[in-house]
C-alpha positions as CSV (number, residue, x, y, z in Angstrom):
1,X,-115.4,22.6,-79.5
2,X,-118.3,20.2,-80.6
3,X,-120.7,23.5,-79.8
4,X,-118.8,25.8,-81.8
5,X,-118.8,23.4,-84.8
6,X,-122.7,23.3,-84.6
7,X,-122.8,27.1,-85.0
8,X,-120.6,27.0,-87.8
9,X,-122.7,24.7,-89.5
10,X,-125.9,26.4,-88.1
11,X,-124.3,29.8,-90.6
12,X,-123.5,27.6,-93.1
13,X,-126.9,26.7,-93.5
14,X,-128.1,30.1,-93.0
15,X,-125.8,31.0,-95.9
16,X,-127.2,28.5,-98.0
17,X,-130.3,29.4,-97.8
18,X,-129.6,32.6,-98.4
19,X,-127.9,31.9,-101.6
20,X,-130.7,29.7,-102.8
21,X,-133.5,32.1,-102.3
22,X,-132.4,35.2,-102.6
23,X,-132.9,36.7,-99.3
24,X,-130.8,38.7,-96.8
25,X,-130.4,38.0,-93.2
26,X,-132.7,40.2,-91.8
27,X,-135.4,38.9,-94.5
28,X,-134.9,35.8,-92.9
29,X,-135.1,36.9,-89.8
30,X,-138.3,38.1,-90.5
31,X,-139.4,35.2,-92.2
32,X,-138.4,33.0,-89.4
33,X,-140.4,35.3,-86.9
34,X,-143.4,34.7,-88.8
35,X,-143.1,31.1,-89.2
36,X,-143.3,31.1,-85.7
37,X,-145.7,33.3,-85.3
38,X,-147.8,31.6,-87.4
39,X,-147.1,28.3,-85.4
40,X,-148.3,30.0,-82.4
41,X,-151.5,31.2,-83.3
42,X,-154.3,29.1,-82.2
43,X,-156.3,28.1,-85.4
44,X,-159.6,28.5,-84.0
45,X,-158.6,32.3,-83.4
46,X,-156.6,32.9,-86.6
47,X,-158.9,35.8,-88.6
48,X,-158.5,34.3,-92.3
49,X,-160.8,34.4,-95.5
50,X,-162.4,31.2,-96.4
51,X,-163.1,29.5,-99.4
52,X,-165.3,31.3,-101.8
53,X,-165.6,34.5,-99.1
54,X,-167.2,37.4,-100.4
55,X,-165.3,39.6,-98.7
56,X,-162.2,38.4,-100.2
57,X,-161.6,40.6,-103.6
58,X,-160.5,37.7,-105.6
59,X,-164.2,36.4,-105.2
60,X,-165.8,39.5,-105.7
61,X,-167.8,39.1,-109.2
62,X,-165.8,39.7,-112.3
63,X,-167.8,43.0,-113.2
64,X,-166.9,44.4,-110.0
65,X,-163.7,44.0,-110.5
66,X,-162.8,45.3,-114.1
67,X,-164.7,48.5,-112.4
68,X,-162.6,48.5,-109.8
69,X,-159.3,48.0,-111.9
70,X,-160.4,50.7,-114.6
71,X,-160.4,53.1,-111.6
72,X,-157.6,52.5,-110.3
73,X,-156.0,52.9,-113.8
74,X,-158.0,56.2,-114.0
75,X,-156.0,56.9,-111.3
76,X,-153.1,56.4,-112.8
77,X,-154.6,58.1,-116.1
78,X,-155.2,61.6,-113.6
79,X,-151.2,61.3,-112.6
80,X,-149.9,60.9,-116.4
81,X,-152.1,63.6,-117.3
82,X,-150.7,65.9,-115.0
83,X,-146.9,65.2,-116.0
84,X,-147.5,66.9,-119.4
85,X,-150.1,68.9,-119.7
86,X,-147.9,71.8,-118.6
87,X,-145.5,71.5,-121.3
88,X,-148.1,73.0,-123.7
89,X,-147.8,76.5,-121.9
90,X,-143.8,76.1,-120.7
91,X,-142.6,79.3,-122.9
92,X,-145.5,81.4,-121.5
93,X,-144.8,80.1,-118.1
94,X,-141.0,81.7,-118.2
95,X,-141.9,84.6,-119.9
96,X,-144.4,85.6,-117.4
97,X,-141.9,84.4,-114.6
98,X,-139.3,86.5,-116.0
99,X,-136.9,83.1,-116.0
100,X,-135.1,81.2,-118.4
101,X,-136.8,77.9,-120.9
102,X,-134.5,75.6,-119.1
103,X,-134.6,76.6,-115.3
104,X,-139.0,76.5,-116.0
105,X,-138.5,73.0,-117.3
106,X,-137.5,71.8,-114.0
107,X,-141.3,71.9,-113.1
108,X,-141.2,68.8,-115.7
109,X,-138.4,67.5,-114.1
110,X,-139.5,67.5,-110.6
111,X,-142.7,66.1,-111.1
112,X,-141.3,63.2,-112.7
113,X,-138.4,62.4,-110.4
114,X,-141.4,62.1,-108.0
115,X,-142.1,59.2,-109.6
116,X,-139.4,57.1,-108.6
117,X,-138.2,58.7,-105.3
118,X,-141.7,58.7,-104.3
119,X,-142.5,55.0,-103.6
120,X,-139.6,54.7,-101.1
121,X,-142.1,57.0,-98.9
122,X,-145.4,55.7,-99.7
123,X,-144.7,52.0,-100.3
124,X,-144.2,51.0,-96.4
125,X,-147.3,53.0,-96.0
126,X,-149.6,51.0,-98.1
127,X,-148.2,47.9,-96.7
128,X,-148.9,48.8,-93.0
129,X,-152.2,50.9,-93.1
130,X,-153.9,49.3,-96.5
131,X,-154.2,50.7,-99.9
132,X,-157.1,53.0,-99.5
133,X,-155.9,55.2,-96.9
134,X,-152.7,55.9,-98.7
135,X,-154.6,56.1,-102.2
136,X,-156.8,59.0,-100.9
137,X,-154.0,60.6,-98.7
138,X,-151.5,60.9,-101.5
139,X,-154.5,62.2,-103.6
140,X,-155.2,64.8,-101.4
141,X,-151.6,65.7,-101.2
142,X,-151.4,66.0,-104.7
143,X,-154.7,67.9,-105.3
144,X,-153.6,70.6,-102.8
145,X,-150.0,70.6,-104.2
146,X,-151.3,71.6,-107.5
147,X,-152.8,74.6,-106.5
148,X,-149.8,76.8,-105.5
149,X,-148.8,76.0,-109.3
150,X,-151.7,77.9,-110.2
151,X,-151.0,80.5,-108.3
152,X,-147.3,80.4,-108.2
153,X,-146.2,84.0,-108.2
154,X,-142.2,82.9,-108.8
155,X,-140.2,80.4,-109.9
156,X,-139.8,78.9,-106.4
157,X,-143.2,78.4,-105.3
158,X,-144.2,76.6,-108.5
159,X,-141.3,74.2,-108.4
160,X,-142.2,73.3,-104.9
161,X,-145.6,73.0,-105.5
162,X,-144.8,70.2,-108.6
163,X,-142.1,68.6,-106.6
164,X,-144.9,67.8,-103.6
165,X,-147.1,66.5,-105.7
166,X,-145.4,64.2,-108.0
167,X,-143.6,62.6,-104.7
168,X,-147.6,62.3,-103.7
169,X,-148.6,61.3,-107.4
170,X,-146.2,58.5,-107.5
171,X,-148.5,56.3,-105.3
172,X,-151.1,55.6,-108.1
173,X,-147.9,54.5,-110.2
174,X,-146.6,51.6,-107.9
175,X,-149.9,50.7,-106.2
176,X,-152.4,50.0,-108.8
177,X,-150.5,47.1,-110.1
178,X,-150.3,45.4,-106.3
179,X,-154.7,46.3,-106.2
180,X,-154.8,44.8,-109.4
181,X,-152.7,41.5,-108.1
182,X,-155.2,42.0,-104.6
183,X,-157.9,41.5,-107.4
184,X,-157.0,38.9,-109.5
185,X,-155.4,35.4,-109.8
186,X,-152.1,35.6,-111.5
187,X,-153.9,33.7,-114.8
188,X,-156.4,36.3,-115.4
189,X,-154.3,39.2,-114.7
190,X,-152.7,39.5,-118.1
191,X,-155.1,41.7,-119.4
192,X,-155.8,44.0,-116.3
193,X,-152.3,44.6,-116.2
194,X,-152.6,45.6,-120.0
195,X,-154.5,48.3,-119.7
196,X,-152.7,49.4,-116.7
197,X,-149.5,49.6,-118.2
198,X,-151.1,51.4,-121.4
199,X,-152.1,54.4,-119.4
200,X,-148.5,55.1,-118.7
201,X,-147.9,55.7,-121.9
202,X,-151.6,57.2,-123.1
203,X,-151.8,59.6,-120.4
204,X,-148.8,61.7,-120.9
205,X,-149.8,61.4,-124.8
206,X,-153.2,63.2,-124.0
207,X,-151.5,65.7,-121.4
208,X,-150.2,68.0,-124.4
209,X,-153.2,67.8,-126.2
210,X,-155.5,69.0,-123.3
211,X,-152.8,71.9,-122.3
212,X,-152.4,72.7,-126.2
213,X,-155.9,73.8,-126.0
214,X,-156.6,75.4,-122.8
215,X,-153.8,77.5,-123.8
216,X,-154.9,78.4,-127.1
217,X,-158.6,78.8,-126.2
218,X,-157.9,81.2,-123.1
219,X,-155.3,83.3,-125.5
220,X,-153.7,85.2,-123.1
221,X,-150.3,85.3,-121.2
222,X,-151.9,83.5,-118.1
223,X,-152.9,80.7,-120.2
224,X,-150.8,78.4,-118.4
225,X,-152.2,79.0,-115.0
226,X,-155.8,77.9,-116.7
227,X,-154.3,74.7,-117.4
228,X,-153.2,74.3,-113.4
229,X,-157.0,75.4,-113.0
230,X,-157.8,72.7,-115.0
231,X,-155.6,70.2,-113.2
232,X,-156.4,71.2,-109.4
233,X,-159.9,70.7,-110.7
234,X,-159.6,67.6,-112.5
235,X,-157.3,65.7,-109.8
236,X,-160.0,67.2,-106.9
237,X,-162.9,65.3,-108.4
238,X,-160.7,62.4,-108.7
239,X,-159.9,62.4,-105.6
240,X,-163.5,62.8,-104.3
241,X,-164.4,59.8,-106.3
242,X,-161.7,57.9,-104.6
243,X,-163.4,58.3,-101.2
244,X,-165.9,55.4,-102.3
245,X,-163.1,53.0,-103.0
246,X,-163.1,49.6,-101.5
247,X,-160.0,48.4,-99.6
248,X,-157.9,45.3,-102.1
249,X,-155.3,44.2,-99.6
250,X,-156.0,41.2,-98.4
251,X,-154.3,41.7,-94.9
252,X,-155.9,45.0,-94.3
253,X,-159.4,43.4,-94.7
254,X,-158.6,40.6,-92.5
255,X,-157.4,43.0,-90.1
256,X,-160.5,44.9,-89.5
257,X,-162.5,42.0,-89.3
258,X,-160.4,41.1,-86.5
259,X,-160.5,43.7,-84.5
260,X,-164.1,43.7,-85.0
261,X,-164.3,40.2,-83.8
262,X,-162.5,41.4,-80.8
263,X,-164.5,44.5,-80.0
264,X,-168.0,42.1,-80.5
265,X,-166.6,39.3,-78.5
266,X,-164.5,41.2,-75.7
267,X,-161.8,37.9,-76.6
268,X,-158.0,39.4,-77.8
269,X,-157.0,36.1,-78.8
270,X,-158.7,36.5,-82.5
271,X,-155.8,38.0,-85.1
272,X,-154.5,37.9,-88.3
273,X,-151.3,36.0,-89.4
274,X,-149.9,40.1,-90.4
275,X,-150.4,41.2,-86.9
276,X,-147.9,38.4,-86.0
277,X,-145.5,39.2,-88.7
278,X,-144.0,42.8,-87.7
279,X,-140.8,43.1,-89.9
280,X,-138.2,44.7,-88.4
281,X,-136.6,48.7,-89.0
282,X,-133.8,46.8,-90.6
283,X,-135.8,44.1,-92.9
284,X,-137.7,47.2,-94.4
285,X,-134.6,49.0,-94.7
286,X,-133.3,46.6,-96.9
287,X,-135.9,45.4,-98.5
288,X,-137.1,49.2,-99.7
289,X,-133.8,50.3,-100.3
290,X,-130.6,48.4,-100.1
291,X,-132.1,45.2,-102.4
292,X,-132.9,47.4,-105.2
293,X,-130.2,49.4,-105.3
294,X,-127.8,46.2,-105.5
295,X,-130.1,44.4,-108.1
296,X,-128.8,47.7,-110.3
297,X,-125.4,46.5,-110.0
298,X,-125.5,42.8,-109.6
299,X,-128.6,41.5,-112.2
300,X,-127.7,41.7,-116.0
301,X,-130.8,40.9,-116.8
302,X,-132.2,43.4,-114.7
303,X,-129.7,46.2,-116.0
304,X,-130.0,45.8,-119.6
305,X,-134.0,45.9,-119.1
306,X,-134.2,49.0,-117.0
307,X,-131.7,50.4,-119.6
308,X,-134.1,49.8,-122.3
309,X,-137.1,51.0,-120.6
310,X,-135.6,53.5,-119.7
311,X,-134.9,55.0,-123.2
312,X,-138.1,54.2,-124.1
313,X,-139.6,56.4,-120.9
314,X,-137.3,59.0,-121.9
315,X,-138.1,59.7,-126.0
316,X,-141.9,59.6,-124.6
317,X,-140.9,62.7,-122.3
318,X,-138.1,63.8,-125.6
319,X,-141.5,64.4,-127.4
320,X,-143.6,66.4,-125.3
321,X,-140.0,69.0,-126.2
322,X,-139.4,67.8,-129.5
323,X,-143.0,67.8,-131.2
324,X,-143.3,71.7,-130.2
325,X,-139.8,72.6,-131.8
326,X,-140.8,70.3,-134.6
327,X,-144.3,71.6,-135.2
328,X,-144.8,75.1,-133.7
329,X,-141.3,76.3,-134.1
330,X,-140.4,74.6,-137.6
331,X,-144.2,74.9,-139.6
332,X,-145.7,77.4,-137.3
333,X,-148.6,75.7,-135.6
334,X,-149.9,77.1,-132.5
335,X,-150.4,75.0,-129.0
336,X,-153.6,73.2,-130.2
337,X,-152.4,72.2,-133.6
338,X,-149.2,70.8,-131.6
339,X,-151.4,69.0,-129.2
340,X,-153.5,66.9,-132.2
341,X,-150.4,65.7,-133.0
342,X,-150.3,63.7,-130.5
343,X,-153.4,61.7,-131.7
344,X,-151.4,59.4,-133.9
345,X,-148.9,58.4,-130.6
346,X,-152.1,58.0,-128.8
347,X,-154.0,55.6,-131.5
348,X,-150.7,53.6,-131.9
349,X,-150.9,52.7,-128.2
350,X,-154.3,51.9,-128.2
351,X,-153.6,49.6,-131.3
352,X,-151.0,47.6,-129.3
353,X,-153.5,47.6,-126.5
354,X,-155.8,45.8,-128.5
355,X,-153.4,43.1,-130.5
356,X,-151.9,42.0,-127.5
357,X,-155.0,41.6,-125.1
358,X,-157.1,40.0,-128.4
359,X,-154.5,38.3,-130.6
360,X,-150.7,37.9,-129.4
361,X,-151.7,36.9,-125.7
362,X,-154.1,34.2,-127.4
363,X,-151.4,33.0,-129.8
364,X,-148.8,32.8,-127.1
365,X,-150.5,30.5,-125.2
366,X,-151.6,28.1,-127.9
367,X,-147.9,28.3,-128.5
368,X,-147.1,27.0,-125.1
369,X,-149.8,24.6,-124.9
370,X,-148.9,23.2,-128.4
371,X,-145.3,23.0,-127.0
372,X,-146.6,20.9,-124.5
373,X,-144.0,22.5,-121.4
374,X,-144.4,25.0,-118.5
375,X,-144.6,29.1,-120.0
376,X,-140.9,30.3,-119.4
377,X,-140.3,33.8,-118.7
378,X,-138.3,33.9,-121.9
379,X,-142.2,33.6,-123.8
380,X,-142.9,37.1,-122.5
381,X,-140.4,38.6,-124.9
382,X,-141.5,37.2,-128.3
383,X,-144.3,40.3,-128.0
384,X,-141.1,42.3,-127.5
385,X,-139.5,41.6,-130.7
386,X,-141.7,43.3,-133.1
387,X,-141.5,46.3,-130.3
388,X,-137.7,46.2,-130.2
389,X,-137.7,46.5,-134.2
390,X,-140.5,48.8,-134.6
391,X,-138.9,51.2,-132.4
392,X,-135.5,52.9,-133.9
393,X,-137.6,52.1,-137.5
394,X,-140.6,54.8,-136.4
395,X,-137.5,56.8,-135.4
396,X,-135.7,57.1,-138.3
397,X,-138.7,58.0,-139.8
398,X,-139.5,61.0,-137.5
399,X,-135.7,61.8,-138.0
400,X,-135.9,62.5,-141.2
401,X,-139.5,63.9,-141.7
402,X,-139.3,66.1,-139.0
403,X,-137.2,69.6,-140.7
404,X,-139.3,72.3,-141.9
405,X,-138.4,71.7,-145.6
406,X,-140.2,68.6,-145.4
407,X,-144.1,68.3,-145.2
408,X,-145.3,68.0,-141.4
409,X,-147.9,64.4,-142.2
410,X,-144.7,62.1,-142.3
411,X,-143.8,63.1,-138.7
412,X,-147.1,62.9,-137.9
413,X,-147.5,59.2,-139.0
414,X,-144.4,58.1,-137.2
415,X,-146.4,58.7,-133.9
416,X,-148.4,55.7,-134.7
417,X,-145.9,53.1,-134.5
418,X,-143.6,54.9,-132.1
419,X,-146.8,54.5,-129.8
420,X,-147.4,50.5,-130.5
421,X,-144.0,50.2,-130.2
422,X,-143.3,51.8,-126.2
423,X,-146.8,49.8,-125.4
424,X,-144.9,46.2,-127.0
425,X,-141.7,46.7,-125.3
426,X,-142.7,48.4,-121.7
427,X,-145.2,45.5,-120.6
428,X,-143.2,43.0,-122.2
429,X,-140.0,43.8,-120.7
430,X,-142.0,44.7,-117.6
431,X,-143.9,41.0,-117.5
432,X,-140.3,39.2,-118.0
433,X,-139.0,41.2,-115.1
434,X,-141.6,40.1,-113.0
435,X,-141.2,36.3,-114.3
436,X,-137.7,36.1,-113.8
437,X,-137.5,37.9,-110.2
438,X,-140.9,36.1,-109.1
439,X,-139.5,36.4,-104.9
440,X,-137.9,39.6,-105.0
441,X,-140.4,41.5,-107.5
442,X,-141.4,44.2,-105.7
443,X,-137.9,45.0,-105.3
444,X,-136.6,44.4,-109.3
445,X,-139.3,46.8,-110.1
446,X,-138.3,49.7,-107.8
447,X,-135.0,49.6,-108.9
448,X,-136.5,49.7,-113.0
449,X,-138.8,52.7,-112.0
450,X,-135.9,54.5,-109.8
451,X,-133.4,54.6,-113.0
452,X,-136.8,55.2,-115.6
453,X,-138.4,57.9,-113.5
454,X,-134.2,59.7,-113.3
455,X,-134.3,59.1,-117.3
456,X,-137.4,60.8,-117.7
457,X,-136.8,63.3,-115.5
458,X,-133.8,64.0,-116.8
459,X,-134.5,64.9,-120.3
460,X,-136.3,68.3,-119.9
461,X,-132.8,69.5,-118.4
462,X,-131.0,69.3,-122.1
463,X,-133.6,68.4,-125.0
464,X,-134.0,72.1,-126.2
465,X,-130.2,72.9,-126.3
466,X,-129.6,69.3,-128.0
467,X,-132.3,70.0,-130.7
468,X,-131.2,73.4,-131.7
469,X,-127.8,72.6,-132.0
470,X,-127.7,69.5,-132.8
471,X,-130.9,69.6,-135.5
472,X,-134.1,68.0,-135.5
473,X,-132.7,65.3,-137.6
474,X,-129.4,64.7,-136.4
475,X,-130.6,65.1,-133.0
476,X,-133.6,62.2,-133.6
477,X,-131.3,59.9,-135.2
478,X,-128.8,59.9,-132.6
479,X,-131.8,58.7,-130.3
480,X,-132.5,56.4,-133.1
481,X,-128.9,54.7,-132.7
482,X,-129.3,53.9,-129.4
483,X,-132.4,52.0,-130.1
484,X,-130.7,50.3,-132.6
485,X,-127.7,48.9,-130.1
486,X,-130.6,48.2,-127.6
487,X,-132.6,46.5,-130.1
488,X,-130.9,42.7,-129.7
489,X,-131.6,42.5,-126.1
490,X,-134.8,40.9,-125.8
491,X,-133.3,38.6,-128.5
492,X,-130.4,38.1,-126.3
493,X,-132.3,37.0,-123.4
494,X,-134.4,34.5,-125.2
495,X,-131.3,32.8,-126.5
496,X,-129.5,33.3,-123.1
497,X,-132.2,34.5,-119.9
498,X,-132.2,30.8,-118.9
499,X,-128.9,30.6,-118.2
500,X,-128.4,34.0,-116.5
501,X,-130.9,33.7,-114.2
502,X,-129.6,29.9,-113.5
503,X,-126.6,31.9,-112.0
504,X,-128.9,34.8,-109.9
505,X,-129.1,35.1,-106.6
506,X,-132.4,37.0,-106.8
507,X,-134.0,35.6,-110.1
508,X,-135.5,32.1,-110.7
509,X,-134.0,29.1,-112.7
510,X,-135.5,27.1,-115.5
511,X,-138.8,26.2,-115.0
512,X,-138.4,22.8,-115.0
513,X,-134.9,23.1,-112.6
């Protein structure tokens, strides 16, 4: 009896701990396994960095490493890029496929759903083998996936070819943020991650612009496969470059140092703490897909957010529709004009680049320091205000500018603080979501990009019928509306995030708790 009472309270400390930190069974588990482990190894054997090691890329010197991390957000500028440049040439592309506007939108849709399904493959990967090898494998998959699209003689073969590569171009869109974290210490990663999370937005911007005039300069019917051409070649030289990356992940350089060490001194007894720590089928299983998918239903904070994002992911896809039936349909521009009118979106995000690397990341912590506590997460969302209200405002604007009656330059203008706005809300929100789910981030952002990338993905599957029968006003200001109801959330969560994530499982308490 007296043994049966210690296992009871042997789970009921399990389950305590699993309510406190978040964390599953088999997370623990693995956790436990690699306490262990980690008690086990002898320390004179244990492969590790050491202080001030220049192998270590947190120590590697600071202009090596804003090269490094404007790379890697090339990288991710290659795979924006290639999202929406196509959608300059989509009516040639079904008239010379004999197929229907919607059914040759689906090479928009597929591409983007990569996004979020993609990471479920890849993530694992980069974990296991290091960031470099699954950098320049996805690349490869994606520059050879982008040729059949250039050559697609059918419907079929092009939507397989764009499906393959955004599963393969997803990687850039997960990793870089985790070789930027390899890179840098959490304080000096604020504006790394800025730029980063600008080229999700500035890429796709520049993709029409590029594809407006390919197609307009080659003036033919096949002027959509020039801008494949253009792709294949631009993502092959990428990915050439890529070959001369330098591994980030710690536990991969560690790694190869040990086995080194082994090879050079014939002794097996020198490791790293990750060769100890092998997590289980089951861990990974729920870590990659079960915990993220829960989050979705069991986080408020973590619903509402993805929510917003996800609007916000899906007018920047709306456009890349809208801005053709807006400009080229409604004042008769051709695909080059349409493009340049991008330039304002693109200018507006650069803007909001700018102020909040140079003045509203300074302010903010004077702020704190003046307030003389620990930065909340809650602080990350005062940048988010002026986003949230900036938002359904540019809308309205573009609502009601963009008939043909009216002169094309209001439209136009809109882009610029529709841009500063999706740049002031996406890495605020994203920050905040990283602050308040500091154990189980990896896991709060797979669920946001899973529900963004569907959004996105989504869109190209209705935004003609909803334009042209709905209006280009009436149809803008519907979108409008719904920013407006999303608007009070980051105002919400100010008031209110402290107390919500008192009461998470997954999400950290007050600071000072």
């Amino acid at each position: 009896m007296k043994m049966e009472e210690v296992f009871r309270e042997e789970e009921r400390e399990e389950y305590q701990r699993e309510m406190e930190e978040g964390m599953t069974p088999a997370e623990i588990a693995a956790e436990d396994k690699a306490a262990e482990a980690e008690a086990a190894i002898d320390p004179a054997f244990l492969v590790q960095f050491q202080p001030g090691d220049p192998e270590n890329p947190r120590n590697w010197p600071r202009v090596k490493k804003w090269c490094w991390t404007l790379f890697f957000s090339f990288l991710c500028f290659v795979v924006a890029v290639g999202s929406s440049m196509p959608t300059s040439a989509l009516i040639q592309t079904g008239e010379q496929l004999h197929v229907s506007q919607e059914a040759v939108n689906l090479s928009i849709t597929l591409f983007v759903a990569g996004f979020g399904f993609g990471p479920v493959f890849f993530a694992p990967l980069s974990e296991m083998f290091g960031r470099k090898p699954v950098y320049i494998a996805s690349g490869f998959l994606y520059f050879m996936f982008t040729l059949p699209c250039a050559l697609a003689p059918n419907l079929a073969t092009l939507l397989a070819g764009r499906m393959i590569a955004g599963l393969a171009a997803s990687v850039p869109m997960t990793n870089v943020g985790g070789s930027i974290s390899d890179m840098w210490h959490v304080e000096e990663k604020g504006n790394p991650m800025n730029i980063f999370s600008s080229v999700l937005f500035l890429g796709p911007a520049v993709g029409p612009l590029v594809g407006g005039a390919i197609s307009s300069g080659t003036n033919d019917v096949d002027g959509w496969r020039y801008i494949y051409w253009t792709l294949f070649a631009f993502v092959g030289l990428t990915w050439l470059a890529s070959l001369f990356q330098p591994e980030t992940l710690a536990s991969a350089i560690l790694k190869k140092r040990a086995r080194k060490l082994r090879k050079e001194t014939g002794d097996e007894r020198y490791s790293t703490l990750a060769e100890h720590e092998k997590m289980t089928l089951k861990a990974m299983v729920v870590v990659l897909l079960f915990r993220p998918v829960v989050m979705l239903f069991v986080e408020p904070i973590l619903i509402f957010f993805s929510l917003y994002l996800t609007l916000v992911y899906m007018l920047l896809y709306l456009l890349f529709f809208a801005y053709p039936i807006i400009f080229l349909e409604g004042h008769g521009m051709n695909d080059l004009q349409t493009g340049l009118m991008f330039i304002p979106l693109m200018v507006g995000i650069l803007i909001a680049v700018l102020l909040t690397m140079f003045i509203i990341e300074p302010h903010m912590k004077k702020r704190v320091a003046r307030r003389g506590t620990p930065q909340t997460p809650e602080d990350r969302l005062v940048i988010m205000f002026v986003g949230s209200l900036m938002f359904p405002m540019t809308l309205f604007v573009l609502a009601w500018t963009s008939m043909p009656s009216v002169h094309w330059a209001g439209a136009l203008v809109s882009g610029l603080g529709t841009g500063m706005s999706f740049v002031m809300i996406y890495n605020s929100a994203n920050t905040y979501l990283v602050d308040c789910y500091p154990k189980v981030a990896a896991s709060a952002l797979a669920s946001k990009t899973l529900i963004r990338s569907m959004g996105g993905a989504a869109v190209p599957l209705f935004v003609n019928q909803m334009f042209h029968a709905m209006h280009n006003q009436w149809a803008l200001t519907l979108v409008a509306l719904v920013a407006t109801v999303m608007l009070p959330i980051p105002f919400f969560f100010y008031r209110f995030g402290p107390k919500y994530r008192s009461k998470s499982k997954y999400a950290s308490g007050d600071q000072d708790s």
